[in-house]
C-alpha positions in Angstrom: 108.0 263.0 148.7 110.8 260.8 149.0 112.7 259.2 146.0 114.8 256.5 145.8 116.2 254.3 149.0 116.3 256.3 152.7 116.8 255.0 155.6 114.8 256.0 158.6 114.8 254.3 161.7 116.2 251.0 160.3 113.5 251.5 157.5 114.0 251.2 153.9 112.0 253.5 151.3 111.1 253.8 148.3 108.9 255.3 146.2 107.8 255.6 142.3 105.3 257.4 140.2 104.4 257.1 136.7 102.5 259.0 134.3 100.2 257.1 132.4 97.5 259.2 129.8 97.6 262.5 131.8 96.7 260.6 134.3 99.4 260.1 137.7 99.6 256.4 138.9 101.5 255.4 141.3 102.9 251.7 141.2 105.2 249.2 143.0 109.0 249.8 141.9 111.0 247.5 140.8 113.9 248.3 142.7 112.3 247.5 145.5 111.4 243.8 144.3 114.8 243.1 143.1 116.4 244.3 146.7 113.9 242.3 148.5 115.9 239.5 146.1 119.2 240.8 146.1 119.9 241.7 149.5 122.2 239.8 151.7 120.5 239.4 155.1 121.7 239.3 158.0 118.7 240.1 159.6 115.0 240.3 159.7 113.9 243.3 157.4 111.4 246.3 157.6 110.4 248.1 154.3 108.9 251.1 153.5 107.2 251.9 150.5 105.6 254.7 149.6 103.4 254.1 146.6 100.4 255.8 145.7 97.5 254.1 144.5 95.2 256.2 141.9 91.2 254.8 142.6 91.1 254.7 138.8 94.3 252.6 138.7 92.9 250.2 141.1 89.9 249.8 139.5 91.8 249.1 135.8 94.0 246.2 137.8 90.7 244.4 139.3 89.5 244.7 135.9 92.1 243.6 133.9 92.5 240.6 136.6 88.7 239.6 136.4 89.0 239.0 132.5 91.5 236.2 133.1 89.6 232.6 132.4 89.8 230.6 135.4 88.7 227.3 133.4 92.2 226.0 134.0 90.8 225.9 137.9 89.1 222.3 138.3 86.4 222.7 140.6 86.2 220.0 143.4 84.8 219.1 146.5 86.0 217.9 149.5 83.6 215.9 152.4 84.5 215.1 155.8 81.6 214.0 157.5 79.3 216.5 157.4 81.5 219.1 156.6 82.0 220.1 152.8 84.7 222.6 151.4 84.2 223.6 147.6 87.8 224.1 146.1 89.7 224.6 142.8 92.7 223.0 141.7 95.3 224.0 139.2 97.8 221.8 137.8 101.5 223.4 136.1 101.6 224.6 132.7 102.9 221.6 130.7 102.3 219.2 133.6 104.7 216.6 133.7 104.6 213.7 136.3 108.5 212.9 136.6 109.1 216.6 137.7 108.4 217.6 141.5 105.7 220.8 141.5 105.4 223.4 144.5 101.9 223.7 145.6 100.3 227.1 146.7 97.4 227.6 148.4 95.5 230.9 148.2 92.9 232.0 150.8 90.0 234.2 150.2 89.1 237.7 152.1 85.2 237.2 154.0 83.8 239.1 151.3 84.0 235.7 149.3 82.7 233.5 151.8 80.4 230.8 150.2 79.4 227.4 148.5 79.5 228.4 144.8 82.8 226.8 144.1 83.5 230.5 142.3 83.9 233.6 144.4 87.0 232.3 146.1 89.1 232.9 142.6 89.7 236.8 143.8 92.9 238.4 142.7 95.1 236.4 145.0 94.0 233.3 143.1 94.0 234.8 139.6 97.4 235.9 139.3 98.3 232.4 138.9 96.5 232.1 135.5 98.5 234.9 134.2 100.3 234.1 131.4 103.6 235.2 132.2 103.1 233.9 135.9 101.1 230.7 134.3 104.5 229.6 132.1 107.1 230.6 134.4 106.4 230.1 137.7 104.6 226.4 137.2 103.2 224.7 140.3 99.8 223.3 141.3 97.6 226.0 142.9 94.5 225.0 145.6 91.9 227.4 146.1 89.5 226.6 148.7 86.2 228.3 149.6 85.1 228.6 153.4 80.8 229.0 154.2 81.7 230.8 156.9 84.3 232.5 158.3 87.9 230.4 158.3 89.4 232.9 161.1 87.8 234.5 164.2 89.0 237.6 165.8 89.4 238.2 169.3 90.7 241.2 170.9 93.3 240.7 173.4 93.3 244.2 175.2 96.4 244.6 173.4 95.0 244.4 170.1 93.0 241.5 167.6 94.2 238.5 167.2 93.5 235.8 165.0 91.9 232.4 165.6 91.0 229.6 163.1 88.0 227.5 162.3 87.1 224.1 162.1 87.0 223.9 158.4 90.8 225.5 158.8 92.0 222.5 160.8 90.3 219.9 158.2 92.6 221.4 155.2 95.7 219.1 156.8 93.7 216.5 155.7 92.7 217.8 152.5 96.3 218.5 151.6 97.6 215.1 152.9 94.5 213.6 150.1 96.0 215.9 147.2 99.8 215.2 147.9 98.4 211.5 148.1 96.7 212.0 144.5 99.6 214.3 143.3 102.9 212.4 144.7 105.1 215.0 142.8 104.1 217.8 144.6 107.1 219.2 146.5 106.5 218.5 150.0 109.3 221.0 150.8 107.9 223.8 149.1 104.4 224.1 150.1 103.3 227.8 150.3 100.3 230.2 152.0 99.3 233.3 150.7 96.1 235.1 151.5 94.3 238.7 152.1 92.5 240.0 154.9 90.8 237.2 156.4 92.9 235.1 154.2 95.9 235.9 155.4 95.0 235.3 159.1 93.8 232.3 157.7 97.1 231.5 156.4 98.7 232.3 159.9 96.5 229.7 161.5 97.8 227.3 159.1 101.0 227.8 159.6 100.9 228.3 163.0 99.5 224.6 163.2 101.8 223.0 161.4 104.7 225.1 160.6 107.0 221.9 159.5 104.3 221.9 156.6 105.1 224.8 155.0 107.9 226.3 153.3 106.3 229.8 153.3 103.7 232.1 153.9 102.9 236.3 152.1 100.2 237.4 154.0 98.6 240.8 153.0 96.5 242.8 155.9 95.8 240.2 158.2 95.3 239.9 161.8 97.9 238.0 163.6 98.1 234.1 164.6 100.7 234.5 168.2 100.0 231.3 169.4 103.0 229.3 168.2 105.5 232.4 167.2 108.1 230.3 168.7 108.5 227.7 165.8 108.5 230.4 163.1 111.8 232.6 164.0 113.6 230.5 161.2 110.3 230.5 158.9 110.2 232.3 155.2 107.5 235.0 156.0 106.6 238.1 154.0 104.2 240.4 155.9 102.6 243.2 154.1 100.3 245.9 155.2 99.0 249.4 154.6 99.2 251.5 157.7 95.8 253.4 156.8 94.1 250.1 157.2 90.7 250.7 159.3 89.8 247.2 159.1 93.0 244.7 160.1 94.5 247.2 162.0 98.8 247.6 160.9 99.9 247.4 164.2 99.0 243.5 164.5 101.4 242.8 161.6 104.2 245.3 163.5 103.2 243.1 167.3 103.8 240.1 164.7 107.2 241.4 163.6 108.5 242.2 166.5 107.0 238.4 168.4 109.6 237.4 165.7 112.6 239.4 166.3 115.9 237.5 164.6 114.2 235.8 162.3 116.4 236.1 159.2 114.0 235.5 156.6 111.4 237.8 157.5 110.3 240.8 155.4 107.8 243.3 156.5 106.5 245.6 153.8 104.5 248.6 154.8 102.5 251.0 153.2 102.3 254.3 154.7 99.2 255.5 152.1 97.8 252.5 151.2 94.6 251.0 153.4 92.7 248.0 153.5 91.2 248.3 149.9 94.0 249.0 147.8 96.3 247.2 149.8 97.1 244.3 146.9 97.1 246.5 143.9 100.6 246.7 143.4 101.1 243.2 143.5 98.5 241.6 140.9 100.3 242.8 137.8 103.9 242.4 139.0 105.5 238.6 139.4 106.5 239.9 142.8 104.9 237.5 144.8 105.7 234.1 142.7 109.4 235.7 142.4 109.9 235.8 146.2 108.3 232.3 147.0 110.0 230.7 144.5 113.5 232.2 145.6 115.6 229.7 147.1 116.8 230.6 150.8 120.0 231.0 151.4 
C-alpha cells in the first residue's frame, strides 16, 4: 500500500489509515486537502487517493450527519406556471445585510427525488449546518428538490452523458428571484455542488450558464460536454471512485481530458471507493467549503 505522495503517470497519491477502537478506518488525509490548497498550479491537476472506507465507518458518518437539525433550512416553494419546485433556504450564521454572502446550491442524488420539501437535505446539504462549517464558512445555502429526475442520461457509444431537465433550466429564474430578494448575495461567488444525479445536474447548470457560476465539486456524476469550451478557465473539482458501477469513472476522466489546460481543474479519484461510499470522506472534513471558498489565484 502506498504511503505518503508518489507520483505515477503524472498522478499524485496519497493514502492514510487510522485506527479507531480495534477497529481500522480508513479516512481522507489531510495532506492531501492542504496540497490541493497549497500547490502552485501551473496546470490542470490529477489526484490519486487511496483511502479505504470501513462499511461500519460509513455508516457512523451518515449517522452522525443525519442527527444535525436542519430547522435552520426554511422551507419554500417556488411556482412557474404549472411547474412547482419545493426548496430550502439557509441564510449565514450571524446574517448581516451590509456584508456580501456567497450562495451554494446543493443538488440531490435520484434516490431523493420528491415533493416533501425534506429528502433533498442528504449529506451534501447537511454539512452546511455543521457547526464548525456553519460559523466559518457563512453563506446562504439553496437546496432544491426535483419530482422527477433533474438530468437524463443518454449513452453516446462512447459512453453516458448527461442531459438536463426542464425544472433544471427554470432554477436561472429561481436564482435571479433570490438574488433579487437577497441583493447581498455575491453574484461572483455563486457555487454547484452535487452527488450522482446531482452532480450531473450541477454540470447542466453550469454548462448553461457558465458566467453564472464561480464554481462547481461534483462527486460521481455523468458528464455535461455540451459547452466544454467555455469552462477551460472555470474552477471545477471532479471527484470519483473508479469502482463506481453506476456513473461510470471514465465519464469524469472523458470530462478531464474535454478540458485539457484548464488551470483550475482538480480531478480526485478513488481507486477503492465506488458509488456508495464515494462522499464519506468528505462530510466530516471542511474540505469542500475550504476549496470553494479559496480565492483563485
Amino acid at each position: 500500500m502506498r504511503s505518503g505522495f508518489e507520483k505515477n503517470k503524472g498522478i499524485r497519491y496519497f493514502t492514510k489509515r487510522i485506527c479507531c477502537h480495534d477497529m481500522i478506518y480508513f479516512k481522507p488525509s489531510i495532506a492531501l486537502i492542504l496540497f490541493l490548497f497549497t500547490t502552485v498550479v501551473t496546470a490542470q491537476q490529477q489526484l490519486s487517493d487511496t483511502t479505504h472506507i470501513d462499511s461500519l465507518y460509513a455508516i457512523t458518518v451518515k449517522k452522525q450527519l443525519n442527527k444535525l437539525p436542519v430547522d435552520n433550512y426554511k422551507k419554500r416553494m417556488y411556482q412557474n406556471k404549472d411547474v412547482t419546485i419545493p426548496y430550502r433556504f439557509l441564510t449565514p450564521k450571524d446574517y448581516d445585510t451590509t456584508l456580501k454572502y456567497p450562495l451554494v446550491i446543493t443538488f440531490h442524488n435520484s434516490s431523493r427525488i420528491g415533493t416533501d420539501n425534506e429528502n433533498q437535505l442528504e449529506p451534501l446539504a447537511r454539512i452546511w449546518v455543521r457547526d464548525t462549517i456553519y460559523t466559518t464558512y457563512k453563506c446562504f445555502v439553496l437546496a432544491p428538490q426535483f419530482s422527477r429526475r433533474s438530468s437524463n442520461y443518454t449513452d453516446t457509444g462512447n459512453g453516458l452523458v448527461a442531459k438536463p431537465s426542464d425544472e433544471v433550466v427554470l432554477l436561472l429564474d429561481l436564482i435571479r428571484k433570490i438574488q433579487q430578494e437577497y441583493p447581498n448575495i455575491d453574484r461572483n461567488r455563486i457555487y454547484l455542488v452535487g452527488y450522482s444525479m446531482g452532480a450531473s445536474t450541477a454540470q447542466n447548470l453550469f454548462s448553461m450558464n457558465p458566467d453564472q457560476f464561480a464554481a462547481l465539486v461534483s462527486i460521481a456524476g455523468v458528464p455535461d460536454l455540451s459547452n466544454t469550451d467555455k469552462l477551460v478557465t472555470k474552477k471545477i473539482w471532479l471527484i470519483h471512485g473508479e469502482k463506481d458501477d453506476e456513473n461510470p469513472y471514465p465519464g469524469s476522466e472523458m470530462l478531464f481530458r474535454r478540458l485539457k489546460g484548464n488551470k483550475k481543474l482538480v480531478f480526485t479519484s478513488f481507486p477503492y471507493l465506488n458509488h456508495h461510499n464515494i462522499m464519506i470522506p468528505f462530510l466530516l472534513t471542511d474540505a469542500i467549503p475550504k476549496w470553494l471558498f479559496k480565492k483563485q489565484h
